[in-house]
Each structure stands twice: as C-alpha cells, then as structure tokens.
N, C-alpha and C positions, 0 to 999 in steps of 0.2 A: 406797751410803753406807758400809758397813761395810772400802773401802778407803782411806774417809776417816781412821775410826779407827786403822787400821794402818799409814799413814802414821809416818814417821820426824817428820814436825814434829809431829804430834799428840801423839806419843807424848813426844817431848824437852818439848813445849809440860806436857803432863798430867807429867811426872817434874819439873820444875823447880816446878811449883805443889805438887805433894805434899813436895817439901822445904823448901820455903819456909816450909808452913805446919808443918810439926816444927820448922821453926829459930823460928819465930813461937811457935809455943807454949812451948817450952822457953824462950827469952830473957823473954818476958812474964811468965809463973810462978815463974821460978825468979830472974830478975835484974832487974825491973819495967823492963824494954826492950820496944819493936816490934821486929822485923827489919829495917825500913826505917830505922831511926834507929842501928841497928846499923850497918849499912851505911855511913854517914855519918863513925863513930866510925872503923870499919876504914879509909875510906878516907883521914882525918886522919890516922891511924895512919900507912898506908903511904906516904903521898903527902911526910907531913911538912907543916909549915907553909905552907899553899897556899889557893888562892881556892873560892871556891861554885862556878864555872866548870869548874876543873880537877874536883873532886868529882863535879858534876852530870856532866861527859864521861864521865868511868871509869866513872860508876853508867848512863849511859845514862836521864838522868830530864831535867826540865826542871830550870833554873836555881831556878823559884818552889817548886819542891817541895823542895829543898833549902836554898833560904834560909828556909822555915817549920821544916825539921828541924834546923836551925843553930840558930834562934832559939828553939826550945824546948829544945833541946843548952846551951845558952850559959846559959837562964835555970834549967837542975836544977843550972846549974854543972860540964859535962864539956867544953865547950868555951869557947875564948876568942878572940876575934873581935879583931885590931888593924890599922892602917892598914898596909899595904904601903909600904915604907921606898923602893923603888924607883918607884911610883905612889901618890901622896897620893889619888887619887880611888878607889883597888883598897881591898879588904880582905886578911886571910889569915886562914884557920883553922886554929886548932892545938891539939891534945888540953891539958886540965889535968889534972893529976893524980889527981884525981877518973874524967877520962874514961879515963885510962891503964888505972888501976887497975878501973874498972869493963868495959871491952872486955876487958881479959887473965881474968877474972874466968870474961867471960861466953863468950867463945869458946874457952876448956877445957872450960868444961863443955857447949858445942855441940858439940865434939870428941868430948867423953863419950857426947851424947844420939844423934849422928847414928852411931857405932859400929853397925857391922851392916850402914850401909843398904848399903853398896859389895861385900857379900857375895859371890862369884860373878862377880864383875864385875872382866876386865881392866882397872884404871885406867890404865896407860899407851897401852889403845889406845883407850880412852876420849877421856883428854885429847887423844891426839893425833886424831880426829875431831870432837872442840869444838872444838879448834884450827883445823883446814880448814872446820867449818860457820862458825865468825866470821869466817873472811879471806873465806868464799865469800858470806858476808850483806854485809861490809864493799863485797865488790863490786860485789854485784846493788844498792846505796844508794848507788855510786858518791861513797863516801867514803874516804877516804886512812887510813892506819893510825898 
C-alpha cells in the first residue's frame, strides 16, 4: 500500500488538491470567488470572446458545469453572454469589465498568496514534466491535442 502513496500520480494527484484548495481559500476570503468560477473568468480572459464548449475543453470539465458558472458569472455581472455573429444557434462568452477588473484583482493577489509554495523547486523542469505527463495522458485517452 505504501507504494501506492509514493507513486508520482498520488503525489501530483495530493499537490494539485492542496493548491487548489490555498487558491480556494485565498479567492473566497479575500475576493468573494470560488476557484472554480475563477477558472471560468481566466479562461474568458485568455481565450477572448469564445463558447462554454471552448471553456469547458481547456478546463477539462463538462459543458453543464460551466454553463451553471457562466450563469451565475453573467448574473453578479462579470460576464456577458451574446449570440455568435457567425452561428445564430452558438453563444460567446466574454469578460465585462466588472470580470476584468475583478480576475486582475484576484490573480495578483493569488500571485501574492501562492509566493513560497514553488520553493526549492526547479520550475522549468517542472513544467517541462507536466508538459510530457499531459501529452502522455492525452495519449493513453487517445485524444488529439
């Protein structure tokens, strides 16, 4: 049992929940956000004007979990939801300045909160090993990149 724990997925599994739950806390407390609806805002951010589809892909969540974080997004007023100009049947989602303003807000000061945790820790050969475990998970699910 105990090389179940010391497993690399255990471990990446147990490091992603304990940060998750510092960025949960910090954004709840300090910027009345979940993590998860952060997520949503960052990926509006990045994506730019785009579908629940594209969101839910890059988050790796369902469509319905996303279209419930939109729609409480939409209704504090950080996001705004209009018909896709090139599909009348699509939506898009895109930050209002409310969301702008509240994601730059809240991910400086995640910046702030999470300071330290990288301690000791190569980050470049870090990323570059999350990098090979996603293209290695992308393959073992026999999904395209």
């Amino acid at each position: 049992m105990d090389s179940l724990l010391d497993s690399t997925a255990f471990k990446l599994s147990r490091a992603t929940v304990l940060i998750e739950r510092i960025a949960d806390d910090h954004l709840r407390h300090s910027h009345g956000i979940r993590y998860a609806p952060f997520l949503v805002l960052m990926m509006a951010r990045h994506l730019g004007p785009t579908s629940q589809r594209a969101i839910a892909a890059n988050l790796n969540v369902s469509r319905a979990s996303v279209t419930q974080r939109v729609a409480a997004l939409v209704a504090d007023g950080h996001l705004a939801v209009t018909i896709d100009p090139r599909d009348a049947r699509a939506n898009l989602v895109s930050l209002t300045e409310s969301g702008s303003e509240l994601f730059d807000r809240a991910w400086t000061g995640l910046e702030g909160r999470q300071d330290g945790l990288d301690a000791g820790v190569d980050e470049l050969a870090l990323a570059t090993a999350l990098d090979r475990l996603i293209v290695n998970a992308v393959a073992a699910l026999g999904e395209g990149t």
